[in-house]
C-alpha positions in Angstrom: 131.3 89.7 87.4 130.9 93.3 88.0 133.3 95.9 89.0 130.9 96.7 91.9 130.0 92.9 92.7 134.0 92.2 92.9 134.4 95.2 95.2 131.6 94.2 97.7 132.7 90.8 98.1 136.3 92.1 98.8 134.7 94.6 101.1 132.8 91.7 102.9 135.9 89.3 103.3 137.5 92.1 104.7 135.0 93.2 107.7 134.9 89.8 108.6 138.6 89.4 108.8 138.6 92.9 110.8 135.4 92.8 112.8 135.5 88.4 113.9 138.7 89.3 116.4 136.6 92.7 117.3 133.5 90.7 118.2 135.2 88.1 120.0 137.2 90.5 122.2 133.6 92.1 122.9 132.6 88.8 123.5 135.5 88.0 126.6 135.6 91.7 127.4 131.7 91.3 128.9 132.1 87.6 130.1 134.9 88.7 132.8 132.9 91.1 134.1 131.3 88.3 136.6 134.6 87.1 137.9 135.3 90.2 139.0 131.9 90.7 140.8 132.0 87.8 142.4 135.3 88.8 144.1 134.0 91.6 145.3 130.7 90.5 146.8 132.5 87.4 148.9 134.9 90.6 150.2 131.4 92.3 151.3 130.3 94.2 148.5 126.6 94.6 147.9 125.8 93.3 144.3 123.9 96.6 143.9 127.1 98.5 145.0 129.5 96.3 142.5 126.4 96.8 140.0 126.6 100.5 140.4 130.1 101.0 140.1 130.6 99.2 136.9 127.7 101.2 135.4 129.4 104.7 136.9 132.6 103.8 135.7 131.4 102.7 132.3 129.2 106.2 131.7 132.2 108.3 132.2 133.9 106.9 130.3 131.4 106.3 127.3 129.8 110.6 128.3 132.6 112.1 125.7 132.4 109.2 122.9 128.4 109.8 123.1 128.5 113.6 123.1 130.4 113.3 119.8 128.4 110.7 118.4 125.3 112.8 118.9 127.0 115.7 117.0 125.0 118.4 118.6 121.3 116.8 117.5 120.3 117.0 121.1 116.8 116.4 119.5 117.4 112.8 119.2 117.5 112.3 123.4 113.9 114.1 123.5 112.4 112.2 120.8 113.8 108.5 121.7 113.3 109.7 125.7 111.0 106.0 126.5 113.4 104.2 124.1 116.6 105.4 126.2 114.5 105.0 129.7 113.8 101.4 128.8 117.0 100.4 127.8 118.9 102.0 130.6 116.5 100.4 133.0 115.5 97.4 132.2 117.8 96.7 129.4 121.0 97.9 131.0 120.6 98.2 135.0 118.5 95.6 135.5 120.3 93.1 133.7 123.2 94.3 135.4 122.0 94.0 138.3 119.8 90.7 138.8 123.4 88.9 137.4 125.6 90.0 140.2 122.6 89.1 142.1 122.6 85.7 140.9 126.5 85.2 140.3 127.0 85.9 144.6 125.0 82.7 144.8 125.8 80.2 141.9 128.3 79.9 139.6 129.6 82.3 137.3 129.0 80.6 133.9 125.9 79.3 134.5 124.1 82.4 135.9 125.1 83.3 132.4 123.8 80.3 130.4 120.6 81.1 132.2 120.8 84.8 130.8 122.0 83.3 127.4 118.5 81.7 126.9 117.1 85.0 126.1 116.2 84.5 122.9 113.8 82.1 123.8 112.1 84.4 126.0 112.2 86.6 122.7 110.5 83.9 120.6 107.4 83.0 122.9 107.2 86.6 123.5 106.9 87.4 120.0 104.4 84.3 119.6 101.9 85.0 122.4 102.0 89.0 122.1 102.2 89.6 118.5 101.1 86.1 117.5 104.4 85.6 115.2 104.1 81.9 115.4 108.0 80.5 115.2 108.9 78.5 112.7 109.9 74.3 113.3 113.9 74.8 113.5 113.0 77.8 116.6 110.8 75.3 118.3 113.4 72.3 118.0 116.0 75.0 119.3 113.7 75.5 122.0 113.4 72.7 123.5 117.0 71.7 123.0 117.8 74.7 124.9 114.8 73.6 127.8 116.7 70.5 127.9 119.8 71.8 128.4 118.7 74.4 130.9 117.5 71.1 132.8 120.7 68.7 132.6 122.7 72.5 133.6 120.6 72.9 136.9 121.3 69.3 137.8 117.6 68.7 138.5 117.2 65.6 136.9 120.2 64.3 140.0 118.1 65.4 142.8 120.8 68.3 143.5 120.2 70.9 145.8 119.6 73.6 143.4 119.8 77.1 144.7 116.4 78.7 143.7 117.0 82.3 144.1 120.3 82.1 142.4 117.9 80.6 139.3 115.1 83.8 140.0 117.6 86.0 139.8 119.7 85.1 136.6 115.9 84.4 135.0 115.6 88.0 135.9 118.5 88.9 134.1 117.1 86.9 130.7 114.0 89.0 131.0 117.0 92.1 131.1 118.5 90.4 128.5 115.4 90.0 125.9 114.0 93.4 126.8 117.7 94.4 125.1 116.7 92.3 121.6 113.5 93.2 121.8 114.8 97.1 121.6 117.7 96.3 119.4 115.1 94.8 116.7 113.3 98.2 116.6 113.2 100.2 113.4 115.9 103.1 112.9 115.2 105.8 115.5 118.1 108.1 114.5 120.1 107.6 117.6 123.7 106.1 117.0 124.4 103.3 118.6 127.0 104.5 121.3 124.5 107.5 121.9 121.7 104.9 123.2 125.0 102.9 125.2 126.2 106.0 126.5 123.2 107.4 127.3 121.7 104.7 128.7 124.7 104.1 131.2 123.9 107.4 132.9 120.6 106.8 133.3 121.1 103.3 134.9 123.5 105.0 137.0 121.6 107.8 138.2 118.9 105.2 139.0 120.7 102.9 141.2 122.2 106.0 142.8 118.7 107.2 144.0 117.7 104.2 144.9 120.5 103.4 146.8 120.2 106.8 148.6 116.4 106.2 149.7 117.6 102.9 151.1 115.4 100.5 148.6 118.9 99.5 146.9 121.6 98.0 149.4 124.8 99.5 148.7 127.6 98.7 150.9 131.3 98.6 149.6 134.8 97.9 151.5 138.4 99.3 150.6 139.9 96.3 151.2 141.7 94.2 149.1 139.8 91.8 146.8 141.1 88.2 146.6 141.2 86.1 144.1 142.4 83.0 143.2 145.8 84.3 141.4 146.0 86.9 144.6 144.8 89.9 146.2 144.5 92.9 144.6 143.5 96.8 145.7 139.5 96.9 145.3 139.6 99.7 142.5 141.2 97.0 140.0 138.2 95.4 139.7 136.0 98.2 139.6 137.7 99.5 136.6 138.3 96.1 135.2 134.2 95.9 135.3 133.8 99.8 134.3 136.7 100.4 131.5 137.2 96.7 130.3 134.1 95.1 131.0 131.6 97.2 130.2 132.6 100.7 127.8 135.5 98.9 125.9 132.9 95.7 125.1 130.5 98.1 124.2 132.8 100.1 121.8 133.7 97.0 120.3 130.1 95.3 120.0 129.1 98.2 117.8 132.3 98.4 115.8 131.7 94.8 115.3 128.6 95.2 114.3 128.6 97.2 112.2 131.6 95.1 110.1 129.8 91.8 110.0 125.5 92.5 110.7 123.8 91.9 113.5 122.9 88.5 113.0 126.5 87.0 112.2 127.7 89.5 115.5 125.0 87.9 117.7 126.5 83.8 116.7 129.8 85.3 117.9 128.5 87.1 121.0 128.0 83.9 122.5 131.4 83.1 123.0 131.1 85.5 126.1 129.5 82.6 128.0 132.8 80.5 127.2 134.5 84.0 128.2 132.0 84.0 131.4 133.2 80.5 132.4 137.5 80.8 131.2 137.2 83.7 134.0 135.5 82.0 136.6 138.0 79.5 136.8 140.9 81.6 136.5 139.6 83.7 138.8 137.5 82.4 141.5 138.5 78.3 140.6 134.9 77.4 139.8 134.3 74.8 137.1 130.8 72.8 136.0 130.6 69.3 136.4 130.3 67.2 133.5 126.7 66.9 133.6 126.0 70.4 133.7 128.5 71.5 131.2 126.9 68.9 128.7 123.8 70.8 129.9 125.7 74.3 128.7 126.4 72.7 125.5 123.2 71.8 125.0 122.0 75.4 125.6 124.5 76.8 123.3 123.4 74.8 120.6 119.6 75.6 121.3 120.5 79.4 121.2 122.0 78.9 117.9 119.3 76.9 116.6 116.7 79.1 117.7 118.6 82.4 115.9 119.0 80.3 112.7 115.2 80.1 112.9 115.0 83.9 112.6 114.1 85.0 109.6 117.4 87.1 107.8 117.3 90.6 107.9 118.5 92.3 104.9 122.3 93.3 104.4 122.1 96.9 102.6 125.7 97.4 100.6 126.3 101.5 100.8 129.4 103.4 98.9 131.6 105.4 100.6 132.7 108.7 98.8 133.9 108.6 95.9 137.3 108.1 95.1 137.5 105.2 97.8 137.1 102.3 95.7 135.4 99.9 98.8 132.5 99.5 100.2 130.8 99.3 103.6 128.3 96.7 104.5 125.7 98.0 106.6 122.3 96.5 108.6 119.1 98.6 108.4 119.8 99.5 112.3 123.0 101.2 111.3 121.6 103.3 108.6 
C-alpha cells in the first residue's frame, strides 16, 4: 500500500470520527426548532411571526461568519444573484414557513416526515422534467415511502385527518426539494455559509415586507411561553430557534459536510426527524400512535432507499500544504 493510499484512509477514518457527532448535532440542532414554534403559536404567535424571528435571529448571527467567508469577492453575490434569490425564498423562507404552518395544526414529527419525503418529490421531478428515469431500488423506495406516508396519516383507520395541516407540510417538501435540487448544482464559487448566510437575510427581508404590506400575518405576544417542563420568557425560544436551531445547525451541516460528503451527511441528516419527534414530546407531550409511527418508520426507510438509488457522486481526495502529512476529503460542491 502506498504512502499516499495509507494516509487517505487515516484521513477518512478520521473525518468520520470527527464530522458523525458534528452531523448528528446538526441533525437535533434543526429538529427542535418545531417544539419551540409550536409553543409559541398556541401562546398567539403567528407562524409567520415565529417564522420571521428565527430567520432574523439566524442572519445576524450567520452576517459576520458570511462576510468573512466571502473574503471580499463581492462578485460572487452579483453573479449567483437567482441562485441566492431562490434559495432564500423558496429554499429557505418558504420552507420555514409552510412548517410552522403545518406544525400549529398537527404534530410535530410528522409535519416533518411529510417534509422528509422530499426526495421523492426530487426523483419524479427529475423523471418527468429532465426525463432521468430512476432506477428499480428508487422506485421500490418510493413506494415504501407512499406507503408509509399512508399508514402515518392514519387514512387507511378512517381518522379525521387534518387536510391543511397535510397542504401545508407538502408545501414545506416542495421547500425542501427546491433546497436538493439547488444543492445538486455545479460549483458556483459561493462558499457554502455565503449562500446560508446570505440567503437568511434575504428570507428575512422578505417576510418583513410582507408582513408590513399586511399579506403576511405577524402578530407576536411578550408573554411567557409554556411548555410542558414550564414557562419560560418568550425570547428563549426565539433564540433557541435563531442561534441553536437555525445558524449553529447550519454551521455544523457544512462542517459536517464537508468531513464525510454529501451523500453519507444526507443518511445522517435524517436523524433530525427522530430529533423533530424527542422534542415534541419533551416539549409539548405529543407522541404518534403505533400505527403512525410504523408509518414513520416506513418513511424513513423509503427515504433511505430512494438516496441509495442515487447514483454516487465522486469523492475528490485534495492535499493540504505541504508539510501536513493528511489529507482532506472533499465533494465536487466544496471545491
Amino acid at each position: 500500500m502506498s504512502k499516499v493510499s495509507s494516509d487517505t484512509m487515516v484521513a477518512s477514518a478520521r473525518d468520520v470520527r470527527l464530522g458523525l457527532p458534528l452531523a448528528i448535532a446538526a441533525a437535533f440542532a434543526f429538529g427542535m426548532s418545531g417544539g419551540w414554534a409550536r409553543g409559541l403559536i398556541d401562546a398567539g404567535w403567528t407562524p409567520g411571526a415565529a417564522v420571521t424571528a428565527r430567520i432574523w435571529v439566524a442572519a445576524l448571527v450567520l452576517l459576520i461568519p458570511t462576510i468573512l467567508s466571502l473574503r471580499g469577492r463581492w462578485g460572487l453575490l452579483r453573479r449567483n444573484a437567482g441562485m441566492i434569490l431562490a434559495y432564500g425564498l423558496l429554499a429557505v423562507t418558504a420552507t420555514q414557513l409552510f412548517y410552522f404552518q403545518a406544525v400549529a395544526v398537527m404534530d410535530v414529527g410528522l409535519a416533518l416526515l411529510i417534509e422528509y419525503t422530499a426526495p421523492v418529490a426530487v426523483l419524479l421531478w427529475l423523471w418527468l422534467r429532465r426525463g432521468e428515469r430512476p432506477t428499480r431500488r428508487s422506485i421500490i423506495g418510493a413506494a415504501i415511502a407512499f406507503v408509509g406516508l399512508v399508514l402515518m396519516l392514519d387514512i387507511l383507520t378512517g381518522a379525521d385527518v387534518n387536510v391543511a395541516g397535510i397542504l401545508w407540510a407538502l408545501g414545506a417538501m416542495v421547500g425542501a426539494a427546491t433546497y436538493f435540487v439547488l444543492s445538486a448544482k455545479a460549483d458556483t464559487g459561493l462558499p457554502p455559509i455565503a449562500l446560508a448566510g446570505s440567503g437568511l437575510l434575504l428570507g428575512a427581508l422578505g417576510l418583513t415586507a410582507a408582513g408590513a404590506i399586511g399579506v403576511l400575518p405577524i402578530t407576536w405576544t411578550t408573554d411567557d411561553i409554556a411548555y410542558r417542563f414550564g414557562s419560560v420568557p418568550w425570547f428563549v425560544p426565539v433564540l433557541a430557534m435563531g442561534v441553536v436551531a437555525t445558524a449553529l445547525a447550519y454551521l455544523l451541516g457544512i462542517a459536517s459536510t464537508r468531513m464525510l460528503g454529501s451523500r453519507l451527511a444526507s443518511f445522517v441528516a435524517l436523524a433530525e426527524v427522530v430529533a423533530a419527534l424527542l422534542f415534541g414530546w419533551l416539549l409539548l407531550g405529543q407522541l404518534p400512535d403505533l400505527l403512525q409511527a410504523l408509518g414513520g418508520v416506513l418513511v424513513l426507510v423509503g427515504v433511505v432507499v430512494v438516496k441509495l438509488g442515487e447514483p454516487s457522486a465522486p469523492e475528490f481526495i485534495e492535499p493540504v500544504p505541504a508539510g501536513k502529512n493528511v489529507y482532506e476529503k472533499r465533494t465536487p460542491e466544496d471545491i
